[in-house]
N, C-alpha and C positions, 0 to 999 in steps of 0.2 A: 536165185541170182540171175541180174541179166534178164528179167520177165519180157523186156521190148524185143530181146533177141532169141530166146527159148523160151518151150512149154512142154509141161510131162506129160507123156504119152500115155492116156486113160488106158489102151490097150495091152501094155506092158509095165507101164509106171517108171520109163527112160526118158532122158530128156531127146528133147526133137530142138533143132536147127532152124528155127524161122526163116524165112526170102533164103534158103540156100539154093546151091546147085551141085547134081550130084555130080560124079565123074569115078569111075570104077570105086565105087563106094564109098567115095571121101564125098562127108559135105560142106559145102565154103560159103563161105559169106565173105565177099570181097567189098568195104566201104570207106569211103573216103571223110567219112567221119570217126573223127578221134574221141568224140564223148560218148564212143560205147564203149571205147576199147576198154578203159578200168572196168567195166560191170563183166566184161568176157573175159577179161585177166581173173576175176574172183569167182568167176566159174570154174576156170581151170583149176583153180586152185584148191576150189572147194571139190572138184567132182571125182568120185571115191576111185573109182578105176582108170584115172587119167588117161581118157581118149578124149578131152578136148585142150585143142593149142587155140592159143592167140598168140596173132604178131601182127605189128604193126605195116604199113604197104610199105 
């Protein structure tokens, strides 16, 4: 899901955050494009331990 915006970690096999930024261990991706937001909405959706949100800015 979302391949422009995540990719799984060879090291552990979790998904990783592309372009984020940390900040006490959250990572964000803040963009002002809306034609990701669906592909990150169906990761959330998809992802089994639901630690990833989307929201819109």
């Amino acid at each position: 899901m979302a391949p422009s915006e995540f990719q799984m970690s060879k090291k552990d096999g979790k998904s990783v955050l592309l372009h984020s930024k940390e900040k006490k261990s959250f990572y964000t991706l803040k963009s002002h494009d809306d034609s990701i937001f669906a592909e990150c909405l169906q990761a959330q959706n998809a992802c089994p331990v639901k630690i990833i949100t989307a929201k819109k800015l």
